[in-house]
FISERO-868097 format. One line per 10 residues: number of its first residue (from 1); their letters; for each residue x negated, y negated, z negated of N, C-alpha, C. Coordinates in steps of 0.2 Angstrom, whole numbers, plus 5000, padded with zeros to 4 digits. Each point is the difference from the previous one (the first is absolute). Layout:
<rs>
NUM = a = X/Y/Z/X/Y/Z/X/Y/Z  ...
</rs>
This chain:
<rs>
1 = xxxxxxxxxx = 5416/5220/4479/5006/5000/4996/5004/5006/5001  5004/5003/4995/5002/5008/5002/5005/4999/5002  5005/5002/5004/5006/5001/5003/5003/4996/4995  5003/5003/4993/5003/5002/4995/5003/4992/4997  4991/4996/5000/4999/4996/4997/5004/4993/5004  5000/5001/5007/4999/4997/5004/5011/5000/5001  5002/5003/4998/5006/5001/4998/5003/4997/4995  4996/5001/4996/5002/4996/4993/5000/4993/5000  4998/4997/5004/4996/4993/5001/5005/4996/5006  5001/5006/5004/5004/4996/5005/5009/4999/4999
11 = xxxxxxxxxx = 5001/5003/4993/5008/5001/4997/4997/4995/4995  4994/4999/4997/5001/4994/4995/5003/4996/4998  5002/4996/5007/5000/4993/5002/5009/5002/4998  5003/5006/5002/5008/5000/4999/5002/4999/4992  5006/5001/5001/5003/5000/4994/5001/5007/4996  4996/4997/4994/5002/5007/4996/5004/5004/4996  5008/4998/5004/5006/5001/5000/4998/5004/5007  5002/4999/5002/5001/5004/5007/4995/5006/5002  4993/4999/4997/4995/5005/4999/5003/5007/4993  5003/4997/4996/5003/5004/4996/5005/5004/5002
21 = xxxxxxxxxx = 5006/4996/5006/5005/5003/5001/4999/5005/5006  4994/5000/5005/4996/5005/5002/5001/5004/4994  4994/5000/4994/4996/5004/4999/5006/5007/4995  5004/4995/4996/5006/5007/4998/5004/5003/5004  5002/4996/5006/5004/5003/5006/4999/5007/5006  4992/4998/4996/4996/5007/5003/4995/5006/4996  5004/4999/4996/4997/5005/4994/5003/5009/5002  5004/5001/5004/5001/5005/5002/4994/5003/5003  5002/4995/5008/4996/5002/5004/4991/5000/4998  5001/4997/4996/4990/4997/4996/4999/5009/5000
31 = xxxxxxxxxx = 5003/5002/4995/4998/5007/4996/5000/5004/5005  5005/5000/5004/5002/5006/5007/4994/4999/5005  4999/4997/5001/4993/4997/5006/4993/5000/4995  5001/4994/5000/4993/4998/4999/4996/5006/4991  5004/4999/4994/4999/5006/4996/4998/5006/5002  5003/5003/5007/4998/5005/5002/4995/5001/5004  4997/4996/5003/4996/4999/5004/4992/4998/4996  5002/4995/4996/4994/5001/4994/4997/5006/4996  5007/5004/4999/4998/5006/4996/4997/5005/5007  5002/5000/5006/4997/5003/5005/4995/5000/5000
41 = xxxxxxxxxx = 4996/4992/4997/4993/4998/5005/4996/5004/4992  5001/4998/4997/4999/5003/4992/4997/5006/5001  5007/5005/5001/4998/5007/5001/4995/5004/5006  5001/4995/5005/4996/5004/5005/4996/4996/5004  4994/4996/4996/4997/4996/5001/4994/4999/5005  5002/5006/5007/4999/5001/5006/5004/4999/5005  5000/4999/5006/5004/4998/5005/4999/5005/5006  5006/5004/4997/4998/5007/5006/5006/4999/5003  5004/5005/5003/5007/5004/5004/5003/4999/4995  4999/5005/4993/5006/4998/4995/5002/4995/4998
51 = xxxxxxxxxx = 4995/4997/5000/4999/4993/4997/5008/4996/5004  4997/5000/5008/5004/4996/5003/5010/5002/5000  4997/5007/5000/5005/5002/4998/5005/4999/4994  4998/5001/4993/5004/4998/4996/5001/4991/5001  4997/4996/5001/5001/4994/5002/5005/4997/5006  5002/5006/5004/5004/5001/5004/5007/5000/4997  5000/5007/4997/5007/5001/4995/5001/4994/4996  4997/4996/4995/5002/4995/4995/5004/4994/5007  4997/5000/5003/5002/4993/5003/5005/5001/5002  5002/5006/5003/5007/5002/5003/5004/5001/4995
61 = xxxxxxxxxx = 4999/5003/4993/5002/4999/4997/5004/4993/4996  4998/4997/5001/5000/4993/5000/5003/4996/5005  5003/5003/5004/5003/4999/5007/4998/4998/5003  4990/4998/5002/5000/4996/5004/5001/5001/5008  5004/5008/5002/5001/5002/5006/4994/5001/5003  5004/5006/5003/4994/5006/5005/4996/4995/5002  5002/4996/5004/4998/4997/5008/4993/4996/4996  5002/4996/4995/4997/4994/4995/4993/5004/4999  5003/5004/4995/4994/5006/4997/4994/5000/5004  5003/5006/5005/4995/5002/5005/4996/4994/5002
71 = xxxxxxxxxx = 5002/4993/5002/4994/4995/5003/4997/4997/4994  5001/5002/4995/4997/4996/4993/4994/5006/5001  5003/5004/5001/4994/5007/4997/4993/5000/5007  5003/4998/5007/4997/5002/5004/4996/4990/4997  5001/4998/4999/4995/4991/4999/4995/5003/4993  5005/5004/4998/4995/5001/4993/4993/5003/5003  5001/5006/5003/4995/5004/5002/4996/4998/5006  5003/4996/5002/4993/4996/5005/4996/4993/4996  5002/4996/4994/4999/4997/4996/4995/5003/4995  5000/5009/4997/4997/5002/4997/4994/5004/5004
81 = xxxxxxxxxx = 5001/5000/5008/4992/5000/5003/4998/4995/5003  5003/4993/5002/4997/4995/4999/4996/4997/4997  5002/5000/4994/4997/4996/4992/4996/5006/4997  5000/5008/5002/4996/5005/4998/5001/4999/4991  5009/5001/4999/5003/5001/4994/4999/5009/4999  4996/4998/4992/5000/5008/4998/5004/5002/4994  5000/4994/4993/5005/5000/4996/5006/4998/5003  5007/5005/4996/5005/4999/5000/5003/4993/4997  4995/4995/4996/5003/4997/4995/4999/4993/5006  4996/5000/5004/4999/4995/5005/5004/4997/5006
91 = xxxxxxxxxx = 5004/5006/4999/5008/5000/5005/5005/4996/4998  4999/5000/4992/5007/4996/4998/5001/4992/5002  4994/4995/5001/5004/4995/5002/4999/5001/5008  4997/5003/5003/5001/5001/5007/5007/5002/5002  5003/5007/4997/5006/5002/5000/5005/4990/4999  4998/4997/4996/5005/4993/5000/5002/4995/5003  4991/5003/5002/5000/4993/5006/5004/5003/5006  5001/5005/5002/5002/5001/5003/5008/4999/5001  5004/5002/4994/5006/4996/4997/5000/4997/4999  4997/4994/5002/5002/4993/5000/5001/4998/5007
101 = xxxxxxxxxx = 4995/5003/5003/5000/4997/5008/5006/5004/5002  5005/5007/4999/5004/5001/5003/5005/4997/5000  5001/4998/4991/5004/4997/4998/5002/4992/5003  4994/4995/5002/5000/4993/5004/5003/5000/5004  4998/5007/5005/5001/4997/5009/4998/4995/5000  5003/4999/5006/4996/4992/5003/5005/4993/4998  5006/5002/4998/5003/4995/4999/5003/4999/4993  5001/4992/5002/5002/4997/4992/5008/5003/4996  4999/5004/4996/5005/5002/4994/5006/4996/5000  4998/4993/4999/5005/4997/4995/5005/4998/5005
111 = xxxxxxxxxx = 5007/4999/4997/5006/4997/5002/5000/4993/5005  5003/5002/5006/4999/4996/5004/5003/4995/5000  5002/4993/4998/5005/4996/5000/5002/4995/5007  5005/4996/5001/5002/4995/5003/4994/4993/5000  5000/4996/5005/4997/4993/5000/5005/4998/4994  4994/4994/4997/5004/4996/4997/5007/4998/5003  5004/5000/4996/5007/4997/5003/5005/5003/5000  4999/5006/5002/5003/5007/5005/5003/5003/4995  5005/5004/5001/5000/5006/4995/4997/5006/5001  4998/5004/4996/4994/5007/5001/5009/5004/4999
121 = xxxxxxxxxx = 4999/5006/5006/5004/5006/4998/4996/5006/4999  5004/5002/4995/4997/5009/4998/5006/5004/5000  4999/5005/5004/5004/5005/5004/4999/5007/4995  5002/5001/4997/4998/5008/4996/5004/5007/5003  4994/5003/5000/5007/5005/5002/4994/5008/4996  5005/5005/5002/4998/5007/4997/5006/5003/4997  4999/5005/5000/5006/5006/4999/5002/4999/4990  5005/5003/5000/5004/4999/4994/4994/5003/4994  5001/4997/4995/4998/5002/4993/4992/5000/4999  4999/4996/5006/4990/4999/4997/4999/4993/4997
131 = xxxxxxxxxx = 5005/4997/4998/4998/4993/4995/5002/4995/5005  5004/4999/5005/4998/4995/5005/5005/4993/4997  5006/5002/4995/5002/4993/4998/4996/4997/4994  4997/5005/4997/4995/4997/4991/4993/4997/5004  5001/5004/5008/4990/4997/5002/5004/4990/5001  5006/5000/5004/5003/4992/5000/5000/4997/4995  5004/5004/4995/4998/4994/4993/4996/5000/4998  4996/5003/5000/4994/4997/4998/4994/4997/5004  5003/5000/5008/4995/4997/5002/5002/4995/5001  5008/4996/4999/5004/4995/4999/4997/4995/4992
141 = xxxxxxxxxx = 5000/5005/4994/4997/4998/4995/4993/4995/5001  4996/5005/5004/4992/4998/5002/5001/4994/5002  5002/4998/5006/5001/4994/5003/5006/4994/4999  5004/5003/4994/5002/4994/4997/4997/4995/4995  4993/5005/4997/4996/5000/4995/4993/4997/5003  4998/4998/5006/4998/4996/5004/5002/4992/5003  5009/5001/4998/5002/4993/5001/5001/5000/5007  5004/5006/5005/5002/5001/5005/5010/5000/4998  5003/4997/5004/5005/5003/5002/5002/5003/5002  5004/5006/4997/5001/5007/5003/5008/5001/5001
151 = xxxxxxxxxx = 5001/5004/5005/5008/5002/5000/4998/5006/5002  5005/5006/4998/5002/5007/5004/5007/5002/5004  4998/5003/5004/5006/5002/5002/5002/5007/5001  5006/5002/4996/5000/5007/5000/5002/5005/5007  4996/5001/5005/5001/5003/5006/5001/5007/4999  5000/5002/4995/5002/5009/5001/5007/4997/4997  5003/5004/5004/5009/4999/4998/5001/5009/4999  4995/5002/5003/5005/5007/5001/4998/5005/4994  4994/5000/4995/5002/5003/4994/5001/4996/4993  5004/5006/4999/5005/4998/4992/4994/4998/4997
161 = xxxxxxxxxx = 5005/4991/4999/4997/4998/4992/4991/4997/5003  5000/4999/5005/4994/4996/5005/5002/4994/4995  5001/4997/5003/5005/4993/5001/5000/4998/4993  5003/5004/4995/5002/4998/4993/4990/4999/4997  4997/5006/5002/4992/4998/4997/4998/4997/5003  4999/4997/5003/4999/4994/5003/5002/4994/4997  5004/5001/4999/5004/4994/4995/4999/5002/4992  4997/5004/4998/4998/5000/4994/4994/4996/4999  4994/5003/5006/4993/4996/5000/5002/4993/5001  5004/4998/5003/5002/4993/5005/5000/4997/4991
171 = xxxxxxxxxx = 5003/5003/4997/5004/4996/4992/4991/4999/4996  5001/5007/4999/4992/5002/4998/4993/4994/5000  5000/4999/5009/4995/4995/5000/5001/4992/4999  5008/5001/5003/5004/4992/5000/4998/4996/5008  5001/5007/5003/5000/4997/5007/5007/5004/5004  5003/4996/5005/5006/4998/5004/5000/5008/5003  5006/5002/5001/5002/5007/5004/5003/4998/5007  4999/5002/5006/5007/4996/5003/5001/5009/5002  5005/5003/5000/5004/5005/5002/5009/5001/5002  5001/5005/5003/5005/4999/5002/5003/5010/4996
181 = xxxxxxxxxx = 5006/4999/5004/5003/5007/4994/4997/5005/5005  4998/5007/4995/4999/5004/5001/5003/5004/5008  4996/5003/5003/5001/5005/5008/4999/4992/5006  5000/4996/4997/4999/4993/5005/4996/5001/5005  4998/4995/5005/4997/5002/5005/4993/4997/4997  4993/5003/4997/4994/4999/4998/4997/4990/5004  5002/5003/5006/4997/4993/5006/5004/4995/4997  5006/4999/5001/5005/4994/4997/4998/4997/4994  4997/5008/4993/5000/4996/4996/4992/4996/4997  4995/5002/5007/4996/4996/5002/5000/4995/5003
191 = xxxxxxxxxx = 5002/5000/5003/5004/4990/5005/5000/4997/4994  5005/5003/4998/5005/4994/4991/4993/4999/4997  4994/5005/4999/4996/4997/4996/4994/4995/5003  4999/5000/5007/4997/4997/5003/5002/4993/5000  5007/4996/5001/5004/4998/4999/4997/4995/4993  5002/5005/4996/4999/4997/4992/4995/4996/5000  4993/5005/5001/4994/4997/5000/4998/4995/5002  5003/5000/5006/5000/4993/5004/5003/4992/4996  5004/5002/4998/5006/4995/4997/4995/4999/4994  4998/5005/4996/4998/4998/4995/4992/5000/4997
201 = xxxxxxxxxx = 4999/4996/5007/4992/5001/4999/4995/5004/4997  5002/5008/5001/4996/5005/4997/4994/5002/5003  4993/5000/4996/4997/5003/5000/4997/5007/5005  5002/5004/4996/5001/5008/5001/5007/5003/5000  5000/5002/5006/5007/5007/4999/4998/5005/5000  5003/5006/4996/4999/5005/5000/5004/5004/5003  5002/5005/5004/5004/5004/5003/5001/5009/4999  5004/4999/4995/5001/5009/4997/5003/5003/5008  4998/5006/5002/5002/5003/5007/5004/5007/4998  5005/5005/5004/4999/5006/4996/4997/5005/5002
211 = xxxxxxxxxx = 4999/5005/4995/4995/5004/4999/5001/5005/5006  5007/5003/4999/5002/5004/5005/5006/4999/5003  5002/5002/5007/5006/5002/5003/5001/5004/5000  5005/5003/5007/5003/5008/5001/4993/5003/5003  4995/4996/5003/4994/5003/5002/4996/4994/5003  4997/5000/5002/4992/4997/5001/5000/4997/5006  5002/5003/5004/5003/4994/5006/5006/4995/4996  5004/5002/4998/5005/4994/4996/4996/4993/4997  4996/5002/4995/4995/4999/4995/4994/4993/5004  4998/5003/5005/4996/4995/5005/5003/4995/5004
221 = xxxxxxxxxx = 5008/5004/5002/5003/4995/5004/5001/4993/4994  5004/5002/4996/5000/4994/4994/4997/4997/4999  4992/5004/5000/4993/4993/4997/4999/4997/5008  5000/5002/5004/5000/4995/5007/5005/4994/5000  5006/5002/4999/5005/4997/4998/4998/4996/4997  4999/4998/4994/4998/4996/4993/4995/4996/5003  4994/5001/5004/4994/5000/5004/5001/4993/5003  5007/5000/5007/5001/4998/5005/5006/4993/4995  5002/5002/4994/5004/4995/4996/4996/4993/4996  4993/5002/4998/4997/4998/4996/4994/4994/5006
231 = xxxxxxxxxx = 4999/5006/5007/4997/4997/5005/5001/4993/5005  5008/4999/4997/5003/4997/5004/5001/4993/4997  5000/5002/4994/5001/4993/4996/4993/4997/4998  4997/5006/4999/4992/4998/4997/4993/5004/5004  4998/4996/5006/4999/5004/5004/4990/5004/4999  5001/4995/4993/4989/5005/5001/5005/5005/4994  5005/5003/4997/5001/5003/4994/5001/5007/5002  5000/5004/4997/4998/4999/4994/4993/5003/4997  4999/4994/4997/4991/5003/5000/4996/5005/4997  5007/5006/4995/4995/5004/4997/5007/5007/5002
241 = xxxxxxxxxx = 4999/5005/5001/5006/5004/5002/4994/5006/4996  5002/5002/4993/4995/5002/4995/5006/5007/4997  4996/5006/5001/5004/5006/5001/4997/5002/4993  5006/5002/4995/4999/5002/4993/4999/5010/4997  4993/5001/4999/5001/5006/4998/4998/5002/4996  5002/5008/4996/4999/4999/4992/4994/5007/5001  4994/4997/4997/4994/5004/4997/5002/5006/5000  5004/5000/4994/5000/5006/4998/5003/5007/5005  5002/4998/5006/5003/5003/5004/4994/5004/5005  4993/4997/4999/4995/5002/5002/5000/4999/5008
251 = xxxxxxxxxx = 4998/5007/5004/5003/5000/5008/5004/5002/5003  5004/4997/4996/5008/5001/5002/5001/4990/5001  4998/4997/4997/4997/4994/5003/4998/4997/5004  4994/5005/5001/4996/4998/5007/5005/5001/5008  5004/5008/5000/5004/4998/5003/5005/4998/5001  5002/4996/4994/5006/4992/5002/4997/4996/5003  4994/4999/4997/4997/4994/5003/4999/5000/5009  4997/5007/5002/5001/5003/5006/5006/4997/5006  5006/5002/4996/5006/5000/5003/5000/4993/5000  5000/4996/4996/5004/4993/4998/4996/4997/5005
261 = xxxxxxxxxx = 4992/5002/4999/4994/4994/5003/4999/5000/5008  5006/5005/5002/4999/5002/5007/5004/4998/5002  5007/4995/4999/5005/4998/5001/5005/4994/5000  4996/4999/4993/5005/4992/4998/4994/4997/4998  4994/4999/5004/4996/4994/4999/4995/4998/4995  4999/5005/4993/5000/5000/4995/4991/4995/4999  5001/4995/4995/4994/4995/5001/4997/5001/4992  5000/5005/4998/4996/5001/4993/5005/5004/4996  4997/5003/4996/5003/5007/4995/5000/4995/4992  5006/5005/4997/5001/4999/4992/4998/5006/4997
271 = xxxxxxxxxx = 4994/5003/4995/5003/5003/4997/5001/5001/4994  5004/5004/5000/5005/4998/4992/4999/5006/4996  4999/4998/4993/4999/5006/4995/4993/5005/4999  4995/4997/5003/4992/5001/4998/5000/5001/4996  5003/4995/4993/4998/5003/4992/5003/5010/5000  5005/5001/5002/5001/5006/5000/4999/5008/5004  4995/4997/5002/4997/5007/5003/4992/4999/4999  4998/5006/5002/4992/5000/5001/4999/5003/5007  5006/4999/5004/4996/5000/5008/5000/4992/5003  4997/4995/4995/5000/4994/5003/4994/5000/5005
281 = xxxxxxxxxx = 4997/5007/5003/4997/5000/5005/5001/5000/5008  5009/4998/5000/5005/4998/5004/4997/4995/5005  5000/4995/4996/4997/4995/5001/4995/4998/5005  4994/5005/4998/4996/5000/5004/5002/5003/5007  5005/5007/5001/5002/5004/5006/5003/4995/5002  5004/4998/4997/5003/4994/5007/4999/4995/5002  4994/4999/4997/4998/4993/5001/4996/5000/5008  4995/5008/4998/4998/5002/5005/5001/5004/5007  5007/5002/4996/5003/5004/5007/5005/4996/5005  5002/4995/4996/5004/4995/5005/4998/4994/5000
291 = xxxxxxxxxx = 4995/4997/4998/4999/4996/5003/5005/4993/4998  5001/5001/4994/5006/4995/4998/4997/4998/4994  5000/4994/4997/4998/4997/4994/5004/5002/4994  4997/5002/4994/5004/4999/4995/5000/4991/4999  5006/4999/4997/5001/4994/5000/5005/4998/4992  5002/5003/4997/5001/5001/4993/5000/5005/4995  4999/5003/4993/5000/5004/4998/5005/5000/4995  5002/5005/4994/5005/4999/4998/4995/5007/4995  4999/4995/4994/4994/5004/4995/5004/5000/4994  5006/5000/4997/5003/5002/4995/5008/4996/5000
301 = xxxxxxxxxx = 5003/5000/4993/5007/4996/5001/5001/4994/4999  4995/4996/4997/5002/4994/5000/4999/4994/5004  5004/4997/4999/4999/4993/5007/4994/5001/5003  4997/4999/4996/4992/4996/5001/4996/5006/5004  5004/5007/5002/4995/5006/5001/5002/5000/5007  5002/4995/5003/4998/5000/5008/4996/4995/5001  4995/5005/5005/4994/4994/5002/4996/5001/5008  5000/4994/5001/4996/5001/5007/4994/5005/4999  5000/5004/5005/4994/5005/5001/4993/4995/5001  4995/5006/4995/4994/4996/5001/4997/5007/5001
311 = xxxxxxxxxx = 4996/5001/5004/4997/5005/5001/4994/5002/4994  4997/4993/5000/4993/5001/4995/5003/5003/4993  5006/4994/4997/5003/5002/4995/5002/5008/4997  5004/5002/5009/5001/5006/4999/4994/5006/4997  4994/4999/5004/4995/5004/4999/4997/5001/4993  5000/4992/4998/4997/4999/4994/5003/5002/4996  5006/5001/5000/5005/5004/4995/4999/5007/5000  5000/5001/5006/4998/5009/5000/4995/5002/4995  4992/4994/5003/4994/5004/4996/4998/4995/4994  5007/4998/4997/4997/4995/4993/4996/5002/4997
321 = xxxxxxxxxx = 5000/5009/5001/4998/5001/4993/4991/5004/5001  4997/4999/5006/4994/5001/5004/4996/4992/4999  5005/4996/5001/4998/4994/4998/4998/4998/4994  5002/4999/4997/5002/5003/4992/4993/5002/5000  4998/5006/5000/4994/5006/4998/4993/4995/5004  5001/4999/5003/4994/4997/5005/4997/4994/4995  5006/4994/4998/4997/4997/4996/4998/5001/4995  5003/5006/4998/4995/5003/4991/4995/5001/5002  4998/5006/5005/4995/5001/5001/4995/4992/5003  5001/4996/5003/4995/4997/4999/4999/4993/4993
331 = xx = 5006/5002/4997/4999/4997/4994/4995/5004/4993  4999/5006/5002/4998/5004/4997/4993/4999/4999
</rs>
């Protein structure tokens, strides 16, 4: 059975809501990669130096960063003396396979929760203006929408009008805000929502952090702070500390992710606004340069366009359209 095939059959079983909000949310990146790579194999239907070379250039172009690139390119080419690959056209689901397994690593994806009983905490953190209070409503929305209880609490105090959208989503979803006034101390107005959850048998907390201080030692002492607040009360919490960056930023992302994931503990990435770029090749470089799980995606504006990372989902979106082709031609 072909690579291809064997993709398509293993995402059957999902929902085909969620296989769709993949497949538009990556319509950039679809055309920037994989289009180009098609037309590559098309055109130069050998596999020489240029070959590897222009193959080189798309992917980067597509962000999937130097370091990435280079080990795809170096597997490709022991894979096309291995297997004594001559056509260019034969590469392509190789090329996939291979982006899937960078994309799994060895560990599970999904949202780690609390034992039954407990309250699960989620810690968010990431610098100003990449989505980090729209990724909470709507990850609030998701799991309200599952029949969890959810509360937030608004822990960035220090930028203007944090606090107020936060309580816009809070309204939005019709989930509870606990915050305190603005410049406040971030850890207090974590305790109060610790507190809350307790008393009010919640589910899931969510934890808005701030983006930035006067500098980066500041920044860390705070999420230590928030840390040692959250550890006290709730001592396995908190279960997900999930660092929010925005796609289209490309690797100017990879190295947030760098700094933040070096520092404040970081247990899974967001990234937000894939529908908007075509270097959703991001994904791939950081998945595999740090060693850190994607762990939700953020593929367009509406509620519903946050979704747990699926790697295979991810893939099959890139090559719907190789799929696609494969079964005409064997319906043909």
């Amino acid at each position: 059975m072909s690579f291809f095939k064997k993709l398509k059959e293993s995402i059957a079983a999902k929902t085909e809501a969620v296989t769709n909000v993949f497949k538009e949310g990556l319509a950039k990146t679809r055309t920037a990669l994989v289009e180009k790579v098609e037309e590559l194999i098309t055109r130069r239907k050998k596999i020489d130096e240029e070959f590897y070379e222009e193959l080189e250039e798309i992917l980067i172009g597509a962000d999937v960063g130097v370091t990435t690139v280079m080990q795809l390119i170096d597997e490709l080419r022991d894979e096309v003396k291995k297997r004594k690959i001559e056509d260019a056209a034969e590469l392509q689901p190789v090329l996939s396979e291979k982006l899937v397994a960078m994309l799994k690593g060895e560990d599970n994806p999904k949202l780690a929760y609390a034992p039954e009983g407990e309250i699960t905490v989620y810690l968010f953190v990431g610098v100003n203006g990449v989505g980090k209070t729209t990724t909470i409503g709507k990850l609030a929305h998701k799991l309200k929408s599952e029949g969890k209880n959810v509360l937030l609490a608004a822990g960035d105090t220090f930028r203007a009008g944090a606090i107020e959208q936060l309580e816009v989503w809070g309204e939005r979803v019709g989930v509870d805000v606990i915050k305190q006034s603005s410049g406040s101390d971030p850890a207090a107005v974590i305790y109060d929502a610790v507190q809350a959850a307790k008393q009010r048998k919640v589910d899931v907390l969510i934890c808005d952090t701030a983006g930035r201080l006067q500098n980066k030692t500041n920044l860390m002492e705070e999420l230590n702070k928030i840390f040692r607040v959250i550890q006290r009360e709730l001592p396995s919490a908190p279960h997900e500390v999930l660092l929010v960056l925005d796609a289209t930023t490309g690797q100017n992302a990879l190295s947030q992710a760098k700094l933040f994931g070096e520092k404040s503990g970081v247990t899974g990435l967001v990234l937000t606004k894939l529908d908007g770029t075509a270097k959703g090749g991001i994904v791939i470089a950081i998945r595999n340069e740090l060693n850190l799980p994607v762990k939700l995606v953020g593929l367009g504006e509406k509620m519903g366009d946050l979704q747990e990372f699926d790697s295979e989902q991810f893939v099959h979106a890139l090559f719907a359209g190789l799929i696609q082709k494969e079964e005409q031609a064997e319906n043909n």
